[in-house]
Structures are given as C-alpha cells and as structure tokens.
N, C-alpha and C positions, 0 to 999 in steps of 0.2 A: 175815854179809857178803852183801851183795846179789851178785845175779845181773847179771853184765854184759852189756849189751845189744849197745852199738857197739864197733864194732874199737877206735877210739881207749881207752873203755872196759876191753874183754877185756886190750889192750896196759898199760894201766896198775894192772892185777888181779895180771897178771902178774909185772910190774915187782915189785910189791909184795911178792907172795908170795917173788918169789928173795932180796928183801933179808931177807924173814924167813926162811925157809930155812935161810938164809946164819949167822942168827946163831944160830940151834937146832943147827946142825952146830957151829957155833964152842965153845960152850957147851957142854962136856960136861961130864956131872956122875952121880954116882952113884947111882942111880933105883932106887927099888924096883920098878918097873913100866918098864922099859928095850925093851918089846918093843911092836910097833906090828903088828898081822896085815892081812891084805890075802885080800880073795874075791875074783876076776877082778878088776874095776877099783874094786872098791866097796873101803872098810878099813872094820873092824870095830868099832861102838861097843854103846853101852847106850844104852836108852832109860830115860825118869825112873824106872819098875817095874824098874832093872836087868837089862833083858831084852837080852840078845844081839840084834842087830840088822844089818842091814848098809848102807852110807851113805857118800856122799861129802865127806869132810870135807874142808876145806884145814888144821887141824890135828887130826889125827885121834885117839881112844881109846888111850893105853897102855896094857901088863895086866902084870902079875906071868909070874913062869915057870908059878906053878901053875892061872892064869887062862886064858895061853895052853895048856896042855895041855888043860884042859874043851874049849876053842874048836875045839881041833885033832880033838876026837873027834866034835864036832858034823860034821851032816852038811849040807852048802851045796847046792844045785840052782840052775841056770840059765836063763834064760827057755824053753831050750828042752828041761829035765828032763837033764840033762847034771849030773853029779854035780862040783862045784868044790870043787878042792884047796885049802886055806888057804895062804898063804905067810905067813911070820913073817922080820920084817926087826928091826935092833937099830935103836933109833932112829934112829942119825945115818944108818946106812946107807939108810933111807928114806926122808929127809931128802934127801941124798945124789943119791939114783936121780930123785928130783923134782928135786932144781935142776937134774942133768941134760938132764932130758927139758923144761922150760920155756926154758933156754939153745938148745935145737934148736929149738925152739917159735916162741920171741920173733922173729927176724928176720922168717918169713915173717909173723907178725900185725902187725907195725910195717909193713911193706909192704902189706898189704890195708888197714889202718888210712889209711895216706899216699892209696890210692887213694880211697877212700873218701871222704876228706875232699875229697882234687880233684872228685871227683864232686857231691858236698854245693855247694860252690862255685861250680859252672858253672848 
C-alpha cells in the first residue's frame, strides 16, 4: 500500500484500514499463529531469508506460541541503545487497540483534510 501523501489521502487510508480492522476483529477463527508481537511502535515480521525483522505493517506477521517465545528471547534496541520489550497481543486484541486508536485519529485528520482542501481552493 502506498504511502499517503495529502490529508484528504491519509483520511481515506484510514477510513480504509477501520473497515478492515473491523472485519479481522469480526472474523475470529482458530489460528495456528494467533499471536501478533509489537517493538515499541514497529510489529514484528520476517523478511524473504525468514529473518526476524522489525517493520510497520498495516497487517502485520502472526507467529505460533513457540515463534513468539524465540521472539521474546531476542533482544530489541532503540535508536537510542535502549533495550525494547516485546509486547505480544492475541490477534483481535491488536486489531482491537488499532481501530481504537484510528477512531481518536480520524476526526482531527478529516479536519486538517477539510482545511486543507479550503486552502487548495482559494
């Protein structure tokens, strides 16, 4: 998915993502790999070499329980040498804590969006 440039944009990335969200939360089902980890704001994939990685997904890597334990042992550092705890969330609950935090989200981007566009106009 491309990178959104303009408000109007970011607003309908957004939009986007709550309806899918929406229906990954709706949708529960029984997964071998049920678990979704999270490094400070990055969540945890593999790159092609199955190399542990860390990356901003909008749907991000699940892993097994015994995936997420390796994960959990691995050690995360932050830009500023700061040692980062993993969080491991069950899928919907991550799911979840994202539609949240896009519902806060969404109003003020639709308003910088609206100005925006006024601005564009004039």
């Amino acid at each position: 998915m491309e990178e959104a440039k303009t408000m109007a944009e970011k607003v309908a990335l957004q939009e986007f993502l709550l309806e899918e969200y929406k229906t990954k939360v709706s949708v529960r089902s029984l997964d071998a790999c049920p678990y979704i980890v999270e490094v400070g704001f990055l969540t945890v994939g593999c790159d092609n070499n199955n190399v542990v990685i860390t990356e901003r997904k909008y749907s991000p890597t699940t892993f097994s329980p015994d995936a997420v334990k390796e994960i959990c042992a691995m050690r995360f550092i932050d830009g500023r040498g700061n040692t980062v705890i993993p969080k491991v969330y069950g899928i919907s609950e991550w799911y979840a804590k994202e539609i949240k935090l896009i519902e806060e989200v969404l109003p003020a981007l639709k308003f910088l969006a609206a100005k925006e566009a006024d601005s564009a106009s004039k």
